[in-house]
N, C-alpha and C positions, 0 to 999 in steps of 0.2 A: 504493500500500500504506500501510496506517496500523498507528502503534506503539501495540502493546497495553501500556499503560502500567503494568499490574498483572505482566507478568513481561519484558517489555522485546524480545519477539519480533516481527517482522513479519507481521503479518493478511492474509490477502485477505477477498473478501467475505467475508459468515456465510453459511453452507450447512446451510437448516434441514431440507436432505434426510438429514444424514448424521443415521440412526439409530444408528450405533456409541455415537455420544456421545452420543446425546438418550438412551439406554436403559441406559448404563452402571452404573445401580445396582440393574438387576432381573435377579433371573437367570432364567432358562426356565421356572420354575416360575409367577414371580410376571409373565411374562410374559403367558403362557398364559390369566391370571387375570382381565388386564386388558383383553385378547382379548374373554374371554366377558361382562366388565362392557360395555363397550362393543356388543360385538354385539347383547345385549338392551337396552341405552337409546337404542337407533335408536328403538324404536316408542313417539311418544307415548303408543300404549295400552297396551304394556305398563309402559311408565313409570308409569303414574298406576293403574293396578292393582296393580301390586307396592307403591306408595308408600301405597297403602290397606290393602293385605293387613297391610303390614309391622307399620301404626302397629294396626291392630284386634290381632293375634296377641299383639305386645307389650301393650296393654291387659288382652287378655284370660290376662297374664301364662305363656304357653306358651315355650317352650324355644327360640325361633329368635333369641335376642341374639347369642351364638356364629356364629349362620350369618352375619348382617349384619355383627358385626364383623370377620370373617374375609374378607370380601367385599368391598360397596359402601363400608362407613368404612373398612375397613383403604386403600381407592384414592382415597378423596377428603377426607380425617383423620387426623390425627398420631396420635391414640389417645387414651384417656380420661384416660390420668395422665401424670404427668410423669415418667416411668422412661420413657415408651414414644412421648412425643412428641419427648424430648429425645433418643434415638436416630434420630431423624427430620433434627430440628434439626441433628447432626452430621453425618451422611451427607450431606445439602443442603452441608452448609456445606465437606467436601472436595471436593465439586465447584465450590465458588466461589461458591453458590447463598446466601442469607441468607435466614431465617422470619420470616414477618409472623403471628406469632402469633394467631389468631383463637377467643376465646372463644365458640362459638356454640353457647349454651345458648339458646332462645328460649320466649317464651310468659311473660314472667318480665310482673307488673302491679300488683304491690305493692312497698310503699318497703320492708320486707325484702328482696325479688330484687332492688331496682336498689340497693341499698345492699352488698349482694354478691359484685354484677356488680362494681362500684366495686373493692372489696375483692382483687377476680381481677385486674380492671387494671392495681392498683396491685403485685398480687404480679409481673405479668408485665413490667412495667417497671421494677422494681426487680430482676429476671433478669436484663433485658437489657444493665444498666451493667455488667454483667462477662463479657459473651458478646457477641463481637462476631456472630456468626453469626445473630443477631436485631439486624438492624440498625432495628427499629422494630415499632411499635407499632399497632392499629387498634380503631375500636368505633363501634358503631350507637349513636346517641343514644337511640333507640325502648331499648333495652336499662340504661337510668340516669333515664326518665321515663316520665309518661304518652303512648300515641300519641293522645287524645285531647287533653291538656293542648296540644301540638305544632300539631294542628289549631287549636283553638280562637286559640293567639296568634297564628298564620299569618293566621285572619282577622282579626284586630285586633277579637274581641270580648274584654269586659270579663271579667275574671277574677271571682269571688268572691275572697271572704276566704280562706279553705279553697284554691284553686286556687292562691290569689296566695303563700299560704307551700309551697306542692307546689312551683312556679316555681321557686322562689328554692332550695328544695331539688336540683333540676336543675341550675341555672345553682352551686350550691355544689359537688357533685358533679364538674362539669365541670373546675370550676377547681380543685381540687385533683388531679385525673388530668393536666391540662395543667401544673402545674404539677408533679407527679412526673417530668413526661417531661423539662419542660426541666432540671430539677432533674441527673436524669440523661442529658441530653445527647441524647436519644434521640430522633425527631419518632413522631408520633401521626398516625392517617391517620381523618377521622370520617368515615363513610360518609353516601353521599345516600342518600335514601330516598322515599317516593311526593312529588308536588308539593304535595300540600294539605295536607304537615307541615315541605314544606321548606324556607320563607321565613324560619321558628323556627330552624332550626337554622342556615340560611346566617349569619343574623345572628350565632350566637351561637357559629358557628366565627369569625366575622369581628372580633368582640371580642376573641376568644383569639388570633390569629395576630397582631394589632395589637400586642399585651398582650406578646408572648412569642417573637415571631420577629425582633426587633429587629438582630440580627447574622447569623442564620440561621434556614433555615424549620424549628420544630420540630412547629407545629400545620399539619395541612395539611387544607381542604374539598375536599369530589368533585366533580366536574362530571360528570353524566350527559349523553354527547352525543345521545342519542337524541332529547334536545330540543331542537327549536330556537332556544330564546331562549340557551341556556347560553355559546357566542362572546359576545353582545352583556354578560352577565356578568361573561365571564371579563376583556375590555376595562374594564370600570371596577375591578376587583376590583385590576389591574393599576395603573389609576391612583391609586385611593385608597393602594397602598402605597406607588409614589414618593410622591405627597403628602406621606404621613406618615412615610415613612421606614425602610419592614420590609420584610422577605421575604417573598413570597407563596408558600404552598406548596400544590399544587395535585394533584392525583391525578385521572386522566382515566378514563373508563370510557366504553363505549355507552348501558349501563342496564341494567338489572332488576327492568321492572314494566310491558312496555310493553303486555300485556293489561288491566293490572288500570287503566292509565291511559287505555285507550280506551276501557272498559266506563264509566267512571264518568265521562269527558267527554261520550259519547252519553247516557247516565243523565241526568246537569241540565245538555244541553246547551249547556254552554260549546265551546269550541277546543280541541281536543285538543294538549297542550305533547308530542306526542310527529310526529317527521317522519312524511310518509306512506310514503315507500320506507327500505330498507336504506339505495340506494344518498347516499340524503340523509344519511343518518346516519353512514355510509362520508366523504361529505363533510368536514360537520361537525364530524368524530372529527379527520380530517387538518387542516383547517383551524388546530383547539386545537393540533395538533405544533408547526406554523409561527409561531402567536402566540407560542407559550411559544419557540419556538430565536429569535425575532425578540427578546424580552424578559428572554432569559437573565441580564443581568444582576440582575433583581430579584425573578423566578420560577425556582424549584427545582420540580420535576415528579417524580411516578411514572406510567408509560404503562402502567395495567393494561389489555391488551388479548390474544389470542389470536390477531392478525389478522395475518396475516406480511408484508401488505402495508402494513401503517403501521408494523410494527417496521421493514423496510426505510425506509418515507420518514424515521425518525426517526435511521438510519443515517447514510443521505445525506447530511440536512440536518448532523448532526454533521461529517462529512468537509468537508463545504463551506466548515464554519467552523471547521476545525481543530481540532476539540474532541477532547481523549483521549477515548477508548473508557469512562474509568473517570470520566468527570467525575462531581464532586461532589454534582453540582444534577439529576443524569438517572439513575433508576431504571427498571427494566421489570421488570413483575411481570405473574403468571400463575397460577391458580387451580393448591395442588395435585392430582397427579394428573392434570391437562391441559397438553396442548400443552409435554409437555416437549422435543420437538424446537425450539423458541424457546427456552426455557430453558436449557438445557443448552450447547446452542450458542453462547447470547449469552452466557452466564460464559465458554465454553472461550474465546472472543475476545477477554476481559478487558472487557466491559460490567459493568457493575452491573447482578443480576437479583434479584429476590426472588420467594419463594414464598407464596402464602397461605397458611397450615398451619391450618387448624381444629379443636379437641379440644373432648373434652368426655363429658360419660355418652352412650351408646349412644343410649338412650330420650332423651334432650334433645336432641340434633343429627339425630334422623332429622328433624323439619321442614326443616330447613337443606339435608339431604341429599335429600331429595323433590324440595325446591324446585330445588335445583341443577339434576338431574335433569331436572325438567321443563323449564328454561329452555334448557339445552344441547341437549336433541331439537327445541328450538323455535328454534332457528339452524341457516339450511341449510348443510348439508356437515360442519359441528361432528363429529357424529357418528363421520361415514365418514372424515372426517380422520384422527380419533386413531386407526380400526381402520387405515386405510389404510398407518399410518407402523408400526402395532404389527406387521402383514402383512411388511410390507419389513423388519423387522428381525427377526423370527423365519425366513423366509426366507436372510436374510446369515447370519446363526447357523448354518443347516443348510446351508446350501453350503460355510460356514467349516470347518464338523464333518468333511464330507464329504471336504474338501479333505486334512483333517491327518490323516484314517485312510486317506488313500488313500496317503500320506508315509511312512505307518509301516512 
């Protein structure tokens, strides 16, 4: 048995079956709700018809905002403002759960939007110095530059004049959000994003973590494991910080692009940087567990994954090395709306868990929300998972009902 260090009680495993506590903050209504969200984003084709329907209606400015945000964003979205994401933010946070607050406006391609973007960054990190309940921070680089300019340096062609002050405008941008967060105490989590922009940005999280993680990890880069080369990565990314002397901070994931990264390796026939199976990428994912509990010392992680199979080996390996349940340096996080049976769980245990919370206007996160969409019905079992766990605990509910009018 291990001491949950967060209220000093005796643990056994984590039991990601018990839906009492994975469902704790919905009640039968909003149950019901996520039943019928999930039931229709089984079918990729209804997925990608509805996520078409949605965005034509809203162009063609018709009255179905209400219907979506009462629906697919009210289960995968904190909400548009901050009255109604910061009642999100608290409910998470009496379960033990912390917000990774996620700005996901997209489509922004002018140094207006990414100067704005900056602006939301900077307002959400200066939130979170006084709410612990947002224990960090996150943001796509594609969202503060060009995704062209990103390209372009990844291949090491020559900037213009024009391009070369756009750059510098990026890399200024950066560092002053990186430097709000250590400023307040807070780590930042930058997302990876396709291969052919993301040697730019590796670089120029790897500047920043040098720059600014000197006692602790406050900037952290992503590894997409779906790739294969990302291990052989993570190993030197590992050595340059003893080198030099910092905390590496590292946020793990599978990926989220592994179509658009095969079409466009077949495209100009190069190697495709994505594995050929799951089960390789299953690999891969655990592998990064082992390096990172092997290096503890000098890497601090967040395990965004949904897979209950690597939140257990990352259990294990804790237990193995006596690690509290609440260590410092070990975060598990989970898109919300999903897989709150990990979530919920791994708080009630006294783990460190966070939530992705996304807001924004309706019409500016339905890309996000499509995209989710699509990628979730594109993982097998994903789907039938969450109805399977929503099933069992609407179920317990009605045998529970049943039970207490039969008492009366």
């Amino acid at each position: 048995m291990k001491t949950n260090q967060k209220n000093g009680k005796k643990e056994g495993p984590v039991s990601f079956g018990n839906t009492s506590i994975a469902f704790q903050n919905k009640s039968d209504r909003e149950l019901f709700l996520s039943y019928l969200i999930f039931w229709l984003t089984k079918s990729p084709f209804l997925v990608k018809f509805l996520s078409q329907a949605a965005k034509i209606t809203l162009a063609m400015g018709l009255p179905v905002k209400p219907i979506i945000k009462s629906t697919v964003f009210r289960q995968f979205c904190g909400g548009e403002k901050e009255s109604e994401y910061g009642n999100v933010i608290g409910k998470l946070g009496q379960s033990g759960i912390g917000a990774i607050l996620d700005y996901s406006v997209e489509g922004t391609e002018d140094e207006t939007g990414f100067e704005a973007t900056k602006k939301e960054l900077l307002k959400i990190i200066e939130k979170s110095k006084s709410n612990p309940d947002i224990p960090c921070t996150c943001m796509k680089m594609t969202a503060i530059g060009p995704f062209e300019l990103y390209q372009k340096v990844t291949a090491k062609e020559t900037l213009t004049s024009e391009e070369q002050s756009t750059w510098n405008s990026v890399k200024e941008r950066l560092e002053t959000i990186c430097k709000a967060s250590f400023d307040a105490d807070k780590p930042i989590y930058i997302d990876a994003e396709e291969t052919w922009i993301q040697r730019a940005i590796d670089d120029l999280a790897e500047e920043m973590m040098s720059r600014y993680n000197r006692s602790k990890a406050i900037v952290f880069t992503t590894l997409q494991l779906y790739r294969w080369d990302r291990n052989d990565y993570f190993l030197k990314l590992i050595q340059r910080a003893r080198a030099e002397g910092y905390k590496l901070g590292i946020k793990i994931v599978r990926g989220a692009y592994i179509e658009k990264e095969r079409e466009r390796a077949a495209k100009y026939g190069y190697r495709s940087p994505i594995n050929n199976t799951k089960e390789e990428t299953d690999r891969e994912y655990d592998k990064a567990v082992q390096i990172f509990v092997d290096n503890i010392d000098v890497v601090e992680i967040c395990v965004g994954t949904h897979n209950e199979a690597s939140c257990r080996l990352l259990i294990e390996l804790m237990a193995e090395k006596d690690l509290p349940n609440d260590h410092p340096h070990i975060y598990f996080s989970q898109l919300y709306g999903m897989s709150d049976n990990i979530s919920f769980n791994l708080a009630n245990a006294g783990y460190n868990v966070s939530k992705y919370l996304p807001y924004g206007p309706v019409e500016s996160t339905l890309p996000y929300l499509a995209r989710r969409a699509e990628e979730n019905t594109a993982i097998a079992g994903q789907m039938s998972k969450e109805l399977e766990i929503i099933i069992q605990e609407r179920n317990r509910r009605k045998t529970a009902n049943a039970s207490l009018g039969s008492n009366r």
